[in-house]
DRENPA-3360 file (N, C-alpha, C; in nm, 2 decimals, always signed):
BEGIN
1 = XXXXXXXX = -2.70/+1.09/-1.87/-2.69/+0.96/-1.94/-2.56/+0.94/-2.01 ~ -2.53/+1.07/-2.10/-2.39/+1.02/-2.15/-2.25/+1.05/-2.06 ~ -2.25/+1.11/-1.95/-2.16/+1.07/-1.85/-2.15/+0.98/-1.79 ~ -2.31/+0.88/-1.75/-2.31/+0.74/-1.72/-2.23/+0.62/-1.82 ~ -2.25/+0.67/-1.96/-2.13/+0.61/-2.03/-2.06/+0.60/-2.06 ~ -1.97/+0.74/-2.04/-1.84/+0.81/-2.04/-1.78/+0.73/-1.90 ~ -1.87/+0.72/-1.80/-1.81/+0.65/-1.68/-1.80/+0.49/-1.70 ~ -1.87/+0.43/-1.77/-1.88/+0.29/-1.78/-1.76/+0.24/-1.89;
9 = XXXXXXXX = -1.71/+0.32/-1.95/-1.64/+0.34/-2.10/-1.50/+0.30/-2.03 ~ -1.46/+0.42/-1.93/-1.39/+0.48/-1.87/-1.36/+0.35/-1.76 ~ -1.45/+0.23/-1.73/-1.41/+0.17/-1.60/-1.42/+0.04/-1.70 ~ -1.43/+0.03/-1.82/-1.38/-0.10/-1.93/-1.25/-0.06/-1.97 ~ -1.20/+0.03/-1.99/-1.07/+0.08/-2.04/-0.98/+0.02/-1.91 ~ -1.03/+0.07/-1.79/-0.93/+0.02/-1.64/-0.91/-0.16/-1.65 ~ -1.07/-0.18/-1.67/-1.09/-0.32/-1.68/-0.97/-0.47/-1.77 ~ -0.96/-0.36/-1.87/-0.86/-0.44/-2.02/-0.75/-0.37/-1.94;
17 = XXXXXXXX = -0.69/-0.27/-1.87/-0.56/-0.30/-1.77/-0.57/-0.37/-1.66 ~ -0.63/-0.42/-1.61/-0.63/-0.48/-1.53/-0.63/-0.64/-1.53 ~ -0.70/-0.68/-1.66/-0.67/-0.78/-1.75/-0.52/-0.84/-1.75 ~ -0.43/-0.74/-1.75/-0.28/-0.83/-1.77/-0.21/-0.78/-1.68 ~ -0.25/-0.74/-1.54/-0.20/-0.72/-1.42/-0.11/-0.81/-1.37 ~ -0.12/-0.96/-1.41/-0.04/-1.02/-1.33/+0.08/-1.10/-1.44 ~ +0.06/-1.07/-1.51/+0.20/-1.07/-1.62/+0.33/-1.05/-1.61 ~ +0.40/-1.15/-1.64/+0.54/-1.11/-1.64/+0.57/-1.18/-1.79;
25 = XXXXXXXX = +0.63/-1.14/-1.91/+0.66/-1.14/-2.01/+0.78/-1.09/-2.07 ~ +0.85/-1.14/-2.16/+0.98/-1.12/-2.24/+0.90/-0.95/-2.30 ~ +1.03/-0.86/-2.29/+1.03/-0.77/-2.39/+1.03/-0.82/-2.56 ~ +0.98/-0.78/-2.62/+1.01/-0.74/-2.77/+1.11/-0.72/-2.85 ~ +1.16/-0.61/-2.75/+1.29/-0.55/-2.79/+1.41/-0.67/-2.78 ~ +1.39/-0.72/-2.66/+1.54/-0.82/-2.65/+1.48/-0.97/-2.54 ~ +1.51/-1.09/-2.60/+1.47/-1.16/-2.57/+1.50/-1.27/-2.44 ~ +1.58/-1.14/-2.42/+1.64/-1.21/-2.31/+1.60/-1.14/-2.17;
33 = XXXXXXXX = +1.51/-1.03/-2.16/+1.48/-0.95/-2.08/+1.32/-1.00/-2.05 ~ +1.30/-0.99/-1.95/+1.19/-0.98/-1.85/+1.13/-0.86/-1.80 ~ +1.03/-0.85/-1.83/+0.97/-0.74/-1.76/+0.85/-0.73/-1.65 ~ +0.86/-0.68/-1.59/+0.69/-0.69/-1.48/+0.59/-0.60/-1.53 ~ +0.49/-0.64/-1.59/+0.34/-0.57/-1.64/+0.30/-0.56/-1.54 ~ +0.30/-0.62/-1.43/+0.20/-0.58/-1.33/+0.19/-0.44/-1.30 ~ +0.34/-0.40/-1.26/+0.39/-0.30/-1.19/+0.32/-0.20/-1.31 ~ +0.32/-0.19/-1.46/+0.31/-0.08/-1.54/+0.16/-0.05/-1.55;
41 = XXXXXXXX = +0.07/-0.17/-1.52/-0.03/-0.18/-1.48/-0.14/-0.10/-1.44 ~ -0.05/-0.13/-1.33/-0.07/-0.07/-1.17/-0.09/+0.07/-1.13 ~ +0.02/+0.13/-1.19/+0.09/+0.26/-1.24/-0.02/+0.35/-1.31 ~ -0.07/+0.25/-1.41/-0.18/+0.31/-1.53/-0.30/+0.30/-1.47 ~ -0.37/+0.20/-1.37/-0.45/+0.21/-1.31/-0.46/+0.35/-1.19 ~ -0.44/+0.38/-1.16/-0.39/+0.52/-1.05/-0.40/+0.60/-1.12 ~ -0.30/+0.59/-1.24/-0.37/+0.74/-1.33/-0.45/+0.76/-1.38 ~ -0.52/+0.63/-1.43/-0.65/+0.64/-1.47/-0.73/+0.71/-1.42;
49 = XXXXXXXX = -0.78/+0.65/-1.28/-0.85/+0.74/-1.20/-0.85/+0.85/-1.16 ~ -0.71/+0.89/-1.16/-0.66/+1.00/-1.12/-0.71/+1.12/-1.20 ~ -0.71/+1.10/-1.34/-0.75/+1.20/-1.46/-0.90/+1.16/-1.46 ~ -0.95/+1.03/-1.42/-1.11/+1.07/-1.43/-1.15/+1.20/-1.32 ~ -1.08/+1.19/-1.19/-1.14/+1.21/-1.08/-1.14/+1.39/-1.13 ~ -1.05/+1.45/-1.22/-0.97/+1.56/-1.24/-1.13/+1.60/-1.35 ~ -1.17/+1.48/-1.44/-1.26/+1.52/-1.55/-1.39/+1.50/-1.57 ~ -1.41/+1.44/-1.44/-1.54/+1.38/-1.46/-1.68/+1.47/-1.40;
57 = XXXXXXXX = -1.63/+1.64/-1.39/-1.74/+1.73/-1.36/-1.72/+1.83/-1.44 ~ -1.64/+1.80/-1.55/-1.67/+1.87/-1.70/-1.77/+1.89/-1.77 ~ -1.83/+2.01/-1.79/-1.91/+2.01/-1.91/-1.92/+1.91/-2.01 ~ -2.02/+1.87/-2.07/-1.98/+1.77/-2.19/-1.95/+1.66/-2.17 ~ -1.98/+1.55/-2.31/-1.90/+1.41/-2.30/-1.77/+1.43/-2.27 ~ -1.73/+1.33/-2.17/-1.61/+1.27/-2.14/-1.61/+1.11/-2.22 ~ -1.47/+1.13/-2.29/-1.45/+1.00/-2.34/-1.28/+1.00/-2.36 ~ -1.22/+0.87/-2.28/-1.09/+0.87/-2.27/-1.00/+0.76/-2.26;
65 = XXXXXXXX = -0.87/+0.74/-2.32/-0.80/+0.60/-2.36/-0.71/+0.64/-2.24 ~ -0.75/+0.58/-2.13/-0.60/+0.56/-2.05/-0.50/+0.54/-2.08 ~ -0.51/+0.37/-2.17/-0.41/+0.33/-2.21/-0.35/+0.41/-2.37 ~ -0.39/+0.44/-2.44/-0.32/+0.55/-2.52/-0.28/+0.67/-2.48 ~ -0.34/+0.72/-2.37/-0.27/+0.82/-2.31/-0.13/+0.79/-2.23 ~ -0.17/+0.66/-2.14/-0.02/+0.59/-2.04/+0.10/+0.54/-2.16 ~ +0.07/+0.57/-2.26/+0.16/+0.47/-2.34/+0.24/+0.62/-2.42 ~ +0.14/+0.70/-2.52/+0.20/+0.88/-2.55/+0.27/+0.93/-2.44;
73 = XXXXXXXX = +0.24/+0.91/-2.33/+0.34/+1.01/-2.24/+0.43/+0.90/-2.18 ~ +0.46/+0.74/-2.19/+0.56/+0.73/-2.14/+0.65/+0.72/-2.27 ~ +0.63/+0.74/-2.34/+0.75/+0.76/-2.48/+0.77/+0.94/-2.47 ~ +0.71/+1.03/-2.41/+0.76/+1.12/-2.39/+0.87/+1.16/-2.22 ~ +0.80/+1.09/-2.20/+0.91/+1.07/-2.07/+1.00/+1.00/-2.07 ~ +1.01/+0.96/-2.14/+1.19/+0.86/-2.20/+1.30/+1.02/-2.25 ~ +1.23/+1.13/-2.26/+1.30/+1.23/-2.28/+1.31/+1.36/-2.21 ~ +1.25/+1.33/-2.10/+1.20/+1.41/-1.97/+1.36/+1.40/-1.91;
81 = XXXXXXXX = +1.35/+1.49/-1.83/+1.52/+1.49/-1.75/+1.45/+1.61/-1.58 ~ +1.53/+1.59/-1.52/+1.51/+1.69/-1.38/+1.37/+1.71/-1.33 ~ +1.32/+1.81/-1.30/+1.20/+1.81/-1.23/+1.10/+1.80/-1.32 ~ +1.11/+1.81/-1.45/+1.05/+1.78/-1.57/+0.98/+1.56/-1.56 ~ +1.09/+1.52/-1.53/+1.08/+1.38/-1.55/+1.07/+1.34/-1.41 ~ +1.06/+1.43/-1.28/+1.03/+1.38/-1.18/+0.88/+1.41/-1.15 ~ +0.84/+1.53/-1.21/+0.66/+1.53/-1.22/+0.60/+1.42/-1.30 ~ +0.69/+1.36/-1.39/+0.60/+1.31/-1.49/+0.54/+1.17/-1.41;
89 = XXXXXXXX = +0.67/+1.13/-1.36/+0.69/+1.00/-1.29/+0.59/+0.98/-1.19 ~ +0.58/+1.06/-1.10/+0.47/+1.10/-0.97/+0.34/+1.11/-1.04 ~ +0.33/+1.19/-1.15/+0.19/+1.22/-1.19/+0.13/+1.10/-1.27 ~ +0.21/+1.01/-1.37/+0.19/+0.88/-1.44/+0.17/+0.78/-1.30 ~ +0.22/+0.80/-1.22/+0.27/+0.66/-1.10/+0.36/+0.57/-1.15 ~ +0.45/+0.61/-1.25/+0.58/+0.49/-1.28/+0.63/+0.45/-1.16 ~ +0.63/+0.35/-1.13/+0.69/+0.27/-1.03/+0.85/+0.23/-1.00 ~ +0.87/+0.25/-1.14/+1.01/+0.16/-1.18/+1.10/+0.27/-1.23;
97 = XXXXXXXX = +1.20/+0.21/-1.22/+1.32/+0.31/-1.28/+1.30/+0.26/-1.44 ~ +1.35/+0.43/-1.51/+1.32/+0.46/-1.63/+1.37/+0.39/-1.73 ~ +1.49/+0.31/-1.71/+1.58/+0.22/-1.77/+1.45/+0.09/-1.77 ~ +1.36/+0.04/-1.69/+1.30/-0.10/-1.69/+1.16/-0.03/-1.72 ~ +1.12/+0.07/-1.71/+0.96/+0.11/-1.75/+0.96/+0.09/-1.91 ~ +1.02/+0.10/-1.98/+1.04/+0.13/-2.12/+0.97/-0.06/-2.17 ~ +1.09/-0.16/-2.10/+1.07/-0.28/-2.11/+0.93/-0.32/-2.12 ~ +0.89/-0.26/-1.95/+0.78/-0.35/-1.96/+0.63/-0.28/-1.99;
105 = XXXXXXXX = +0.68/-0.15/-2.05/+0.55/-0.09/-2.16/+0.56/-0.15/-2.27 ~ +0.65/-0.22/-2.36/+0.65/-0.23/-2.42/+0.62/-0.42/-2.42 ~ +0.65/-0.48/-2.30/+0.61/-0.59/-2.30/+0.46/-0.59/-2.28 ~ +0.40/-0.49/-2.21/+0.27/-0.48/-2.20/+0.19/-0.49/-2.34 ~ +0.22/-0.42/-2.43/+0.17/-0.39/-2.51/+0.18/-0.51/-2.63 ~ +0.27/-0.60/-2.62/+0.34/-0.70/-2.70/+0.22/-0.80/-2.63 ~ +0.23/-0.79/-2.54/+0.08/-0.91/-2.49/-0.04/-0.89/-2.48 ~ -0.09/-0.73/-2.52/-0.24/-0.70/-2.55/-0.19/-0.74/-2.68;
113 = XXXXXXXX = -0.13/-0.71/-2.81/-0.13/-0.71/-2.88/-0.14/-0.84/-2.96 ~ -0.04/-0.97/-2.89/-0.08/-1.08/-2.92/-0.19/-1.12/-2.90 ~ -0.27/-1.10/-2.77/-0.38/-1.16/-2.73/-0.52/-1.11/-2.82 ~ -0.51/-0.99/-2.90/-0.62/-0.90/-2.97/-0.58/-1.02/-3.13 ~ -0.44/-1.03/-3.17/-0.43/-1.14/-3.26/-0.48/-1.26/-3.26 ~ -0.48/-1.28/-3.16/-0.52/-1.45/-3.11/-0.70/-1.44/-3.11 ~ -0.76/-1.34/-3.08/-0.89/-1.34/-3.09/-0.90/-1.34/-3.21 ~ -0.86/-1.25/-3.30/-0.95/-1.23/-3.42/-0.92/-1.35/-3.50;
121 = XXXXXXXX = -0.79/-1.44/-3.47/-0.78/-1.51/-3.55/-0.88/-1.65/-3.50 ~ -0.93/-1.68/-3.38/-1.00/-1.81/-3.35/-1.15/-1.73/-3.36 ~ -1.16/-1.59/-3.36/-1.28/-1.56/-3.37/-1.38/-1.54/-3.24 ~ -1.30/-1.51/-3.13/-1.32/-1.60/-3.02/-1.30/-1.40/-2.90 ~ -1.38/-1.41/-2.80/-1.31/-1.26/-2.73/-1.18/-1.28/-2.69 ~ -1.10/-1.22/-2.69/-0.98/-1.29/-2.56/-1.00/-1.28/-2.40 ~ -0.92/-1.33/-2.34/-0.94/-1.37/-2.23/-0.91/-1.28/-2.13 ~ -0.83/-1.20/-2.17/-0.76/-1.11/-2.08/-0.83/-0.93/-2.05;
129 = XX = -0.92/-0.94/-2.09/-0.96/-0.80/-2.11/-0.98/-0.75/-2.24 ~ -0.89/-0.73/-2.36/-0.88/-0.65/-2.46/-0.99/-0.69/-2.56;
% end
């Protein structure tokens, strides 16, 4: 039973990434930059699964933040170099070169973030997943 919720847990977490799949949004950082969420998305979806498929005949509750996990390891991989930062890449599924991943994690996050504001302030779920 509580791996049936660990799995349902686990396919709402994919659900709120998949929510702003088709996004394209200004970075944060500079406003003059564009970035593609889908692509970072996309990326996080793959991994997702990929770590369920790795966890999901564990002993014990399973309970897991894709998206806090895809977001901790790509601020560590901003400091990854050689075969270090070419596993990471492969194993995360970053799509994009390291110079434009940064953008649009961070533009990702800039639009869960607004859209989680925008709910609590109308009171209302938001629309996008989160």
């Amino acid at each position: 039973m509580l791996r049936q919720i660990a799995a349902c847990v686990t396919l709402a977490a994919t659900s709120w990434l998949v929510g702003c799949a088709d996004k394209t949004t200004s970075s944060p950082g500079d406003g003059n930059v564009t970035a593609d969420v889908s692509a970072v998305v996309e990326g996080g979806n793959h991994f997702t699964f990929d770590l369920y498929q790795r966890l999901r005949n564990e002993k014990g509750n399973l309970f897991i933040s894709p998206a806090s996990i895809s977001l901790a390891l790509a601020m560590t991989y901003a400091g990854a170099a050689g075969s270090t930062e070419a596993e990471m890449s492969k194993t995360l599924h970053f799509q994009m070169p390291k110079s434009q991943l940064h953008d649009g994690m961070a533009a990702w996050r800039a639009s869960e973030m607004s859209a989680t504001r925008s709910s609590i302030i109308s009171g209302t779920p938001s629309t996008n997943g989160s």
